[in-house]
Steps between C-alpha positions, in 0.01 A plus 500: 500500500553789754275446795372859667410471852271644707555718838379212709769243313738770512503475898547160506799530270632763728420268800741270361796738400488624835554140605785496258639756653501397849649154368803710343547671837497179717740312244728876499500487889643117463768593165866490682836334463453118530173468424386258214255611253339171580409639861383856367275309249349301845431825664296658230289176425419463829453850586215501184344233615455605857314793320225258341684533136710264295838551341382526104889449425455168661460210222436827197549331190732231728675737649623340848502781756277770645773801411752559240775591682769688250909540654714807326522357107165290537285760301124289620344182539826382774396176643484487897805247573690412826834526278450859458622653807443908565817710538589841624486743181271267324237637290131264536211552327139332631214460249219380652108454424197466719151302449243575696092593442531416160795727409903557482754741637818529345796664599872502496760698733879510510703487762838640617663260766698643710759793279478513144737673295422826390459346168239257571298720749455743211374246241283433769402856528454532134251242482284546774481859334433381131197321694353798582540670220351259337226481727427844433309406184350296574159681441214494315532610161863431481678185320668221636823631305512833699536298774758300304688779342508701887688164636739503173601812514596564835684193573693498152600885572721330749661237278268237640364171318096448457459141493227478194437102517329588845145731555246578767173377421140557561358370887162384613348137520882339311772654633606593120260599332522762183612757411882459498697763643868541333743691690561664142355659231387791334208779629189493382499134380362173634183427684214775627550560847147460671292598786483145733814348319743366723887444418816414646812693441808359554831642371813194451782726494833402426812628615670431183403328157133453482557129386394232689508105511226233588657239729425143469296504770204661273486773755829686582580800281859642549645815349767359222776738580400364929482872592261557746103582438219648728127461466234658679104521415178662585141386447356768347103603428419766214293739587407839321656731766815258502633172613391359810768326615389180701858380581663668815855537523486712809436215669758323424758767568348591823560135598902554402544825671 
């Protein structure tokens, strides 16, 4: 069942995507060479929790850490580790949730450590941009799949791979909650888009073949091929004039300038 939210609830989801987003800037300020994933996975739990919220990663279904912390050909869902040490030209992606008055943030940013190669700095580019285009509608009236088919089209125009065994979701009291939201798919097709509905958007993009494997872990999903993947995602709230995006990005790039 698709939940629509009021204004009121709507504030207190944005209260905690903002949170989100100040997490991803403290852990970005701490991502360098030498640094364990284990430590950046510290810094954000404790950073939520000295904000009155708790990690909803944390214990999710068993999961054991407060971020998923993703390295170059980790696609999502890396687990924090003290083996996995951060190197110069490394690609890391941070997913991370929020719980607090009764609701979730979710959102997911990838870094560049240090100089990428032109290569990976313009998958990164590509994604981030088939975000926003598929943020764009994200409106009333409109169907998930236009939001799909936008994210498609622009990253497979550069050879790209959509991961399809991975979607955003619907946010609000669970931090998934329906509808699903492919990163493909056709216009015009899938669920209403609604007035209070409120979604997350998160292109997987691959830098090669869109296959992936499941690692015995249960958690860790790798790109077959081991070419390198980015993910980034907004928390988004349909309104009729537009989405109201309740992620904020800017602050996390203000905190890397």
């Amino acid at each position: 069942m698709i939940y629509l939210k009021t204004d009121e609830e709507i504030e207190l989801l944005r209260e905690n995507n903002i949170l989100v987003s100040q997490t991803l800037a403290e852990v970005g300020r701490h991502i360098k060479p030498g640094v364990t994933t284990k430590y950046l996975d510290k810094v954000a739990e404790d950073f939520i929790r000295s904000h009155g919220a708790i990690p909803s990663c944390l214990g999710y279904e068993g999961y054991p850490a407060a971020t998923c912390i993703s390295v170059n050909d980790t696609v999502v869902h890396g687990i924090p580790s003290d083996k996995i040490v951060i190197k110069e030209g490394d690609i890391v992606s941070v997913d991370l949730c929020t719980f607090m008055k009764g609701f979730n943030g979710d959102s997911a940013y990838t870094f560049a450590v240090g100089e990428v190669s032109d290569e990976v700095r313009r998958l990164l580019d590509v994604t981030k941009e088939a975000l926003y285009r598929g943020t764009a509608q994200a409106k009333a009236g409109n169907r998930v799949g236009d939001i799909s088919a936008a994210v498609q089209d622009y990253v497979e125009s550069f050879g790209y791979g959509v991961v399809r065994e991975l979607e955003g979701h619907g946010l609000g009291h669970k931090m998934h909650e329906e509808p699903g939201v492919p990163n493909y798919g056709a216009r015009g097709r899938g669920p209403l888009l609604k007035e209070g509905m409120v979604i997350c958007i998160e292109p997987m993009i691959t830098m090669g073949s869109r296959a992936i494997v499941f690692e015995r872990d249960g958690w860790t999903v790798r790109t077959r091929d081991r070419k390198p993947a980015a993910h980034f995602e907004f928390a988004v709230a349909i309104r009729k004039n537009g989405p109201d995006v309740l992620t904020d990005f800017g602050i996390i790039e203000n905190s890397l300038q």
